[in-house]
C-alpha positions in Angstrom: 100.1 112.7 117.0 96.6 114.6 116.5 96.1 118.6 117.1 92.8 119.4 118.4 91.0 122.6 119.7 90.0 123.5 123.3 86.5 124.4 124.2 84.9 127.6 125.9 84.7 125.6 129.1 87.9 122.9 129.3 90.6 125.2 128.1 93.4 122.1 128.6 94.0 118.7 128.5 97.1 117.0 129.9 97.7 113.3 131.0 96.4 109.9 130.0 92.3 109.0 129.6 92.1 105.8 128.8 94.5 105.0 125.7 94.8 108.8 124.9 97.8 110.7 126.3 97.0 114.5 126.1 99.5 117.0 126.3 100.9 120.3 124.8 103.6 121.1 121.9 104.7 124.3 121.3 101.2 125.8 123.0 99.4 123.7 120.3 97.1 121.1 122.4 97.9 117.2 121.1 96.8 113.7 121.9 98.5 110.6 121.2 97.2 107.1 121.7 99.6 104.8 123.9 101.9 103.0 121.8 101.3 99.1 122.1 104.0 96.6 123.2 106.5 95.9 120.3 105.9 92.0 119.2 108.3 91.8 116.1 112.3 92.0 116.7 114.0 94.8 115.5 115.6 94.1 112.0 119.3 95.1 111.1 118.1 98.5 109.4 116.0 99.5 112.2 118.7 98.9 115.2 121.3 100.6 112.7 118.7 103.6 112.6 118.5 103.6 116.3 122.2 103.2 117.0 122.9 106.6 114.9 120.2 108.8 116.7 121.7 107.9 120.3 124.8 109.1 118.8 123.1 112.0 117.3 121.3 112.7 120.7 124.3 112.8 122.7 126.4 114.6 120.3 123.8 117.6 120.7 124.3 117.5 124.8 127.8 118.1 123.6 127.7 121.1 120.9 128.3 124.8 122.5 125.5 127.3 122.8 126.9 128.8 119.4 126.9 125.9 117.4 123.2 125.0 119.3 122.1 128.6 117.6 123.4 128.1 114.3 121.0 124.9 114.4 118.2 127.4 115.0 118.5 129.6 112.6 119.5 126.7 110.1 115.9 124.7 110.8 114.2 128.0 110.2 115.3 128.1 107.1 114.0 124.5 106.5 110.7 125.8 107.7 110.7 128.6 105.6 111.0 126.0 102.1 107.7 124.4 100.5 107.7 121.0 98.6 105.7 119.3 96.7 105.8 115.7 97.5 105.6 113.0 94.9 103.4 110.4 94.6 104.2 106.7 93.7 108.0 106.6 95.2 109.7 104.4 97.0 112.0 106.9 99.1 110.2 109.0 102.2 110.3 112.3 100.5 110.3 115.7 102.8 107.5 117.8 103.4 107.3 121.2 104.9 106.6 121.0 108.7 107.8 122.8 112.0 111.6 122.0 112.9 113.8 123.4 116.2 117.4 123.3 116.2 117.7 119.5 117.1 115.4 118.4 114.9 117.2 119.8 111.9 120.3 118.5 113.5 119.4 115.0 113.8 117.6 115.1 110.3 121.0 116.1 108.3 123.5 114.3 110.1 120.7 111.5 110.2 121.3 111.5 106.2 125.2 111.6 106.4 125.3 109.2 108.8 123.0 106.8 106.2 126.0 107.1 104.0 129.2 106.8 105.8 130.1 110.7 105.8 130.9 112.2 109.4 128.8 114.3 111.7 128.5 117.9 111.5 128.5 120.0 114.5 127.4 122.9 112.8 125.1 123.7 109.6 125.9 124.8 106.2 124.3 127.6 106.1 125.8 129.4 102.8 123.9 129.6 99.8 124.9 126.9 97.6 123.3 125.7 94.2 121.2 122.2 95.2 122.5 119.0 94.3 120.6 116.8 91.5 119.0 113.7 91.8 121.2 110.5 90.0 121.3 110.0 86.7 121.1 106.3 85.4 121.1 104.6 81.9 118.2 102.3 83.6 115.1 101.8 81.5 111.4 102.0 82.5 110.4 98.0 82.5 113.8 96.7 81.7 114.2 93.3 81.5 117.9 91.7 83.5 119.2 88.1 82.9 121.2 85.8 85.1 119.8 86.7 88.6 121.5 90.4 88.5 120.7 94.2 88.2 123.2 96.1 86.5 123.5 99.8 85.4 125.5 102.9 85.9 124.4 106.3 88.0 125.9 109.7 87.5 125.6 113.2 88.7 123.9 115.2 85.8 126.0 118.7 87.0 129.4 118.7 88.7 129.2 119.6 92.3 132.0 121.2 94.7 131.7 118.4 97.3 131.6 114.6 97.6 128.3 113.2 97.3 127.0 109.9 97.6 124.0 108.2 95.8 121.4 105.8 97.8 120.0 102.9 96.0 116.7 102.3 96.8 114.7 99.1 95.8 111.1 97.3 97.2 109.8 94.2 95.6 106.6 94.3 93.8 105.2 90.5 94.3 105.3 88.8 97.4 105.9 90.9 100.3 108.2 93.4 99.3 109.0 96.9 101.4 111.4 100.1 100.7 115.0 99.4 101.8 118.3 101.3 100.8 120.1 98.6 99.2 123.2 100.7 98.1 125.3 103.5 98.5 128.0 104.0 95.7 130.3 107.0 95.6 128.6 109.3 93.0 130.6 112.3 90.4 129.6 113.1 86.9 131.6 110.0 85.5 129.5 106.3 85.3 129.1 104.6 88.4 128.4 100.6 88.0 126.0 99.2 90.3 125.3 95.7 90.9 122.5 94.2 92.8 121.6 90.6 93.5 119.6 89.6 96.5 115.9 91.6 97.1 114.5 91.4 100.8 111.1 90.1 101.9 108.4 90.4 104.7 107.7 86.9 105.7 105.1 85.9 108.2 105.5 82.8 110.6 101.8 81.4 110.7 102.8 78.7 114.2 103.8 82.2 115.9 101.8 85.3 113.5 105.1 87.3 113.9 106.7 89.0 111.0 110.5 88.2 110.0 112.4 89.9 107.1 114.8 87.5 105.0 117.0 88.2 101.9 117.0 85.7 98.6 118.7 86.0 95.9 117.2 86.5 92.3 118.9 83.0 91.2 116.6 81.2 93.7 113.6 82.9 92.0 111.6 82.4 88.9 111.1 86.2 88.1 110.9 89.4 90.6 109.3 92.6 89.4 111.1 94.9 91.5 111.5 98.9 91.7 114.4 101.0 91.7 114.6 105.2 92.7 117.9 106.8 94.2 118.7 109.9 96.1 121.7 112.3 96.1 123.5 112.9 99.6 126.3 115.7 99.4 129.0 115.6 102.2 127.6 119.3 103.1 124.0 117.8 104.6 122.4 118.7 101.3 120.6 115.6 99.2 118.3 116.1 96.3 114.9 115.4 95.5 114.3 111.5 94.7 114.8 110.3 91.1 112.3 109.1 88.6 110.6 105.5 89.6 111.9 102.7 87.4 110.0 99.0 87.3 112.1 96.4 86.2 112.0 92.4 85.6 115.0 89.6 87.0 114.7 86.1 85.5 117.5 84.0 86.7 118.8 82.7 83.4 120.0 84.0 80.5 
């Protein structure tokens, strides 16, 4: 969606021109082009991602006017935080933006939901000390034998309510993308993760349609792959992401 500024003489836009849609948000004029015909399925991640916000949007139609408010003033206080996004990650870090009540709604229990914790009706909106991002004995360009990824992931500081650690991985040859690969139960004591399949973007050249498939490092030569987790806490919160870590699977010892 693109802002844009009215003129002296056409003080408003609204409807479609061509493949533009024109409208207003908030009193600030935007156009949109129309969005294309989808020609790909949907993969398992994105219907799982669709499935929670129907739930999320129909759970808000429920909530009280009270509990509707509290969402206010908690996505003001979202708006009211700056961050710096990172560079070079794998996970969608946040950035500072406008947010109403729903917004901020869907966007934390969005999160829980990612993790198995159960929807919130309303906001935390104490003051609480943030959670940290995982801990890990990984190493930067670590090399792992017999087709599997194994390390351990901690919380750095305890924290006062369950939290949850995503696993994040993309493959760096072939075509590789960002998926959350794991979610492990997370404290300050070692937390063993194993991974052993990556997932790829495969293209069908009879039909030029784009397929995802999973293989398993056995079945490959070598895959470069990178790893970078997030914190969730059972309260909404989750941490910034961790540091990036590259690392090599050869199927053999």
């Amino acid at each position: 969606m693109a802002k844009f500024r009215t003129s002296g003489i056409i003080q408003s836009i609204r409807g479609k021109v061509g493949d533009m849609i024109f409208s207003s948000w908030k009193g600030i004029p935007t156009a949109r082009t129309i969005n294309k015909r989808r020609k790909r399925p949907s993969t398992q991640e994105e219907v799982r991602v669709k499935e929670h916000l129907i739930i999320l949007i129909q759970r808000w139609k429920k909530l009280t006017l009270e509990e509707k408010g509290l969402w206010e003033v908690y996505a003001r206080t979202l708006n009211d935080r700056k961050y710096t996004p990172t560079t070079g990650g794998i996970i969608r870090n946040r950035r500072k933006g406008v947010m109403i009540g729903v917004n901020a709604f869907i966007k934390i229990n969005g999160l829980k939901m990612s993790v198995g914790f159960p929807i919130s009706d309303k906001p935390y909106l104490r003051q609480s000390t943030p959670v940290s991002p995982p801990k890990t004995n990984l190493m930067n360009y670590e090399k792992f034998k017999n087709g599997k990824i194994k390390f351990e992931t901690w919380l750095p500081h305890a924290y006062y309510c369950k939290c949850k650690a995503q696993i994040w991985i993309k493959a760096m040859n072939g075509n590789g993308y960002p998926y959350m690969a794991k979610v492990v139960d997370i404290d300050t004591n070692p937390t063993e993760v194993e991974i052993e399949k990556i997932k790829f973007t495969k293209r069908k050249k009879e039909k030029e349609k784009y397929f995802k498939r999973e293989k398993e490092f056995k079945e490959m030569e070598k895959c470069e792959i990178m790893i970078q987790m997030r914190t969730i806490a059972e309260n909404g919160k989750s941490s910034m992401s961790s540091a990036l870590y590259r690392v090599e699977v050869y199927p053999n010892s």
